[in-house]
N, C-alpha and C positions, 0 to 999 in steps of 0.2 A: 251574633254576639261575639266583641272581639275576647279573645285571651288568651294569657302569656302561658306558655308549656312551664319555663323558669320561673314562675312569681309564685310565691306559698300562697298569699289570697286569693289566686285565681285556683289553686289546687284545692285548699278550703273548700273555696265557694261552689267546685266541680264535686266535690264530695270525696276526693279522690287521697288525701289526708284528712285524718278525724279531728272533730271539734265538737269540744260540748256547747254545741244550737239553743241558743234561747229562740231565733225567730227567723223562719224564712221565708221569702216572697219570692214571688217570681221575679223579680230584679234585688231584691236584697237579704243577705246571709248577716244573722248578727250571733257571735258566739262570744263566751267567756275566753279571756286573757288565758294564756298559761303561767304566765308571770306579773300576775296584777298588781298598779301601783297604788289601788284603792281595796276598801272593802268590796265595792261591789264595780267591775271594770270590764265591759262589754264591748268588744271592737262590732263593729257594723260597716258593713262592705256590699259595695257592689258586684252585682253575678260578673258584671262587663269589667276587663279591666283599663283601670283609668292610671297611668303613675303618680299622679297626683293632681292636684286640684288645678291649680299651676297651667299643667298639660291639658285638664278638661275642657272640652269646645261645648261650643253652644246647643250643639244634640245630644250633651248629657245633661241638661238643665234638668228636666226634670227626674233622673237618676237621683240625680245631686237633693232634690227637691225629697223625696222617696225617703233616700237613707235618712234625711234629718227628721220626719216623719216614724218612721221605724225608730229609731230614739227615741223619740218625745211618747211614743208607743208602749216602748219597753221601761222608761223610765215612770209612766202614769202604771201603767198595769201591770210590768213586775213581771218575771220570769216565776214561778211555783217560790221557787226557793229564798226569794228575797223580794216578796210583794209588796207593797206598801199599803196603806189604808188612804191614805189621801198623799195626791201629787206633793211632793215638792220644790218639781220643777227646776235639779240643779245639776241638769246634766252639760255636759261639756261638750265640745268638738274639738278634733286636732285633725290633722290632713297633716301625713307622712309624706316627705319626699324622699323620692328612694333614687340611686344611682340608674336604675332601669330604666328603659324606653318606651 
């Protein structure tokens, strides 16, 4: 598995910098914001690092497949702290691009 020494999500996702972990897989980390632009604002990240969607090739498909699953995951069944009773279903995606390589 590739990853960057330099990229905080690959430090994340190594463990190697802390994060409060709503969920982890063996391909994917999903942790609360430090700086959330919602009530409830959960980055979800691959273990692999990818710099962006952009940069992603075709042997991350199903990575890519994983993390929106992982979502849709956390978004039906809710971290303890901000569970829901029934789906809502209104969870978002963005893909950051970042100066990195």
């Amino acid at each position: 598995m590739h990853t960057e020494a330099d990229c905080l999500f690959c430090r994340i996702a190594s463990g190697e910098l802390p994060a409060d972990r709503v969920l982890e897989t063996e391909d994917v980390v999903a942790f609360r914001d430090i700086n959330p632009q919602a009530p409830t604002h959960v980055l979800v990240i691959p273990r692999e690092h990818v710099s962006s969607l952009d940069a992603a090739e075709p042997r991350h498909a199903e990575t890519i497949g994983r993390l929106h699953l992982a979502a849709a995951r956390i978004e039906y069944r809710g971290p303890s702290s901000f569970a829901r009773a029934a789906p809502s279903r209104s969870f978002s995606t963005a893909s950051s691009k970042t100066s990195r390589s």
